[in-house]
C-alpha positions, -999 to 999 in steps of 0.1 A, spaced: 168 238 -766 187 223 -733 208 260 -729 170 279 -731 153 258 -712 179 261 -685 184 304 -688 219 300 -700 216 310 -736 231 342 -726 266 323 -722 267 300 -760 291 316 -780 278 339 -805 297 321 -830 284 288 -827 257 274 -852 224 256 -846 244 221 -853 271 230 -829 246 236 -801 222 208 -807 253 182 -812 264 198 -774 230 195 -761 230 155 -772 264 153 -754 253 163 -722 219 139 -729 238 115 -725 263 120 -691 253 114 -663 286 126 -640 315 150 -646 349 144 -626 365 170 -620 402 176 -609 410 204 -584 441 226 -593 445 237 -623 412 225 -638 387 246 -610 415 265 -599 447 278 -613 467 272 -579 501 259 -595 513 290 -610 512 310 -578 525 274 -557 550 267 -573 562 304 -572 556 304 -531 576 277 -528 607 290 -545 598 326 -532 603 308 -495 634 291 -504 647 318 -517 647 336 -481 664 308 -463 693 307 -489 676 278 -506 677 278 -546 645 258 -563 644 265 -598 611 281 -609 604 266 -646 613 228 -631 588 231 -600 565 245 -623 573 215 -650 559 194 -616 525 205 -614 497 184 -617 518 147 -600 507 130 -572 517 144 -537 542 116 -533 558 116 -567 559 155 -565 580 151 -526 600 125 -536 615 148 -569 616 175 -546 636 150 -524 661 144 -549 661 180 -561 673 187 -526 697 165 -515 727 182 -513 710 202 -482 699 168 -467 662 169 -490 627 182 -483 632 173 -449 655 202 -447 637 226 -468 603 219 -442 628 228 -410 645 262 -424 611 274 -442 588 261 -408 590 299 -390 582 318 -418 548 336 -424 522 310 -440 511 314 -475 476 308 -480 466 302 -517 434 327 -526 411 305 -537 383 328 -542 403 349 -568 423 320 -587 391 302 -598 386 297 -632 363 319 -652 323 305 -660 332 276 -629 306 284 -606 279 294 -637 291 254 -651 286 238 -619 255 255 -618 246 245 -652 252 207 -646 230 206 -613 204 222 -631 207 195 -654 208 170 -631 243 159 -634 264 147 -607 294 161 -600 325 155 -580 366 168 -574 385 136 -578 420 153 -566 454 144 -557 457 171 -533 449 167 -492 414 163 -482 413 197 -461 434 212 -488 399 204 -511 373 211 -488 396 251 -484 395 249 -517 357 244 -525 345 262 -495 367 295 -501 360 291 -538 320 290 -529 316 261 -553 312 232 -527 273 234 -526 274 218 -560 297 185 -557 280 155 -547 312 136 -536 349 148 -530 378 123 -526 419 128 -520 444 108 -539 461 108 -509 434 85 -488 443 56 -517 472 36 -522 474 43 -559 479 77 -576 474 88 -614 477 80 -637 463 50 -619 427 44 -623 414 39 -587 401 73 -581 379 78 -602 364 44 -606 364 51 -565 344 78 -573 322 64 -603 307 36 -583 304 61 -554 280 83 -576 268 49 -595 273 58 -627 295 38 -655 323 48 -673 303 57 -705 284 82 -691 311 96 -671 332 130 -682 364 137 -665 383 170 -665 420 174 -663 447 193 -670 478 169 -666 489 141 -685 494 117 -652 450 127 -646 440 124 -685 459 89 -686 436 82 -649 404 91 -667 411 71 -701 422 42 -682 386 45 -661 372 41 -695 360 81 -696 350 105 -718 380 129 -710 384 167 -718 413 187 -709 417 222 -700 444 239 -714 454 271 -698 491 289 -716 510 289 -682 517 254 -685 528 228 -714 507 196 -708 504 169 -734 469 167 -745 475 145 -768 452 116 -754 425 140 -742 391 133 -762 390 170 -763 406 206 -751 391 233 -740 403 266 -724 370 282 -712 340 265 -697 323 286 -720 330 258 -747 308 233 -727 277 249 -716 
C-alpha cells in the first residue's frame, strides 16, 4: 500500500478500514499538486491577529471589537483595510489607528508554535509522493516566506505566490490558476486547501478539487468545499 510503502502507516487512523485506505491511496494517484493557503490552513495565525490588533488598540484608547475582527479573517488584504477603514472612521480610519499604534512594541506572530498539527509530516508525505506543492496566500510576500521559514516547512513548497502581487483577490480565480500553470498541472489534478469561504469559492472557480479545514475558533461556510477535514491526519 501507498501509506507502507512510504513509512507512514504509523499515522492512518486506527479506525479506518482497508476500503477507506485504498479509496485514499487512489485519490492521491491521481493529484499531481496541492494548493495550499497560509493562515489558518498551515497556521492558525488569526486567532492570536486578530486579538493583537485589538490588544494594541486597546492601549491607545482605541475600541476594535474582538468577535467582528475575528468574523474578518481569511479576506483579502485590501477588503480586510478597507472594513477596518470604515470600522474606524470616526477617529479618521486605519490611517489613524497605524499613527497612534506605530511606537508600540512589535508583535511578532510565533509561527513555529501556531502550526497546525501533522503539517510538516503531510508536506513530507506529498514530496515523497512526488506531489507538488505550493502556499497560494493573500497575505504579503515576506509575511509568507517568515512564515514558512519560521515554521521550517519551506524546504517542501515548490512555488509560493502573494495575492497581493495580483490585481485580483479571492474569491477570484487568478491565483491559483497563477500558480497551476506555474507548476504545470491542470485543474483536475489539482487539490486546494482552504479555510474561508472567499479561498474555497477561488479554488472551485479554478476548477479544483477543494478541501477545507475546519478548525472550532472560527465559523466558515463549508458548504461548497468538496470535503472538510480538521486534521491532516484525515489525508495521509
Amino acid at each position: 500500500m501507498l501509506f507502507a510503502s512510504f513509512g507512514l502507516g504509523r499515522f492512518a487512523n486506527e479506525g479506518e478500514t482497508d476500503t477507506i485506505r485504498t479509496m485514499k491511496n487512489e485519490f492521491w494517484n491521481h493529484k499531481k499538486a496541492v494548493l495550499f493557503d497560509l493562515d489558518g490552513v498551515l497556521f492558525d495565525t488569526e486567532y492570536l491577529a486578530a486579538k493583537f490588533m485589538v490588544e494594541d488598540g486597546e492601549a491607545v484608547g482605541i475600541h476594535l471589537p474582538f468577535d467582528e475582527i475575528l468574523a474578518m479573517a481569511g479576506m483579502a488584504h485590501r477588503k480586510f483595510f478597507h472594513k477596518l477603514d470604515k470600522m474606524l472612521e470616526d477617529i479618521g480610519g486605519f490611517a489613524e489607528y497605524e499613527r497612534r499604534t506605530k511606537d508600540l512594541p512589535e508583535r511578532k506572530l510565533p509561527f513555529a508554535e501556531v502550526k497546525y498539527p501533522y503539517v510538516s509530516e503531510f508536506l513530507k508525505f506529498l514530496k515523497e509522493n512526488g506531489i507538488k506543492t505550493a502556499v497560494c496566500s493573500s497575505s504579503p510576500m515576506d509575511y509568507i516566506n517568515d512564515a514558512l521559514k519560521e515554521g521550517e516547512i519551506e524546504q517542501y513548497m515548490d512555488y509560493r505566490i502573494s495575492g497581493c502581487d495580483l490585481p485580483f483577490s479571492k474569491p477570484d480565480p487568478a491565483i491559483y490558476l497563477l500558480a497551476m500553470e506555474t507548476l504545470g498541472v491542470q485543474p483536475e489534478d489539482c487539490v486546494v486547501i482552504e479555510d474561508s469561504a472567499f479561498g474555497i469559492e477561488a479554488g472551485k472557480r479554478a476548477g479544483c478539487t477543494v478541501i477545507a479545514y475546519h478548525d472550532d475558533k472560527y465559523s466558515y461556510d463549508h458548504s461548497e468545499a468538496d470535503r472538510i477535514i480538521s486534521s491532516y491526519l484525515e489525508l495521509m
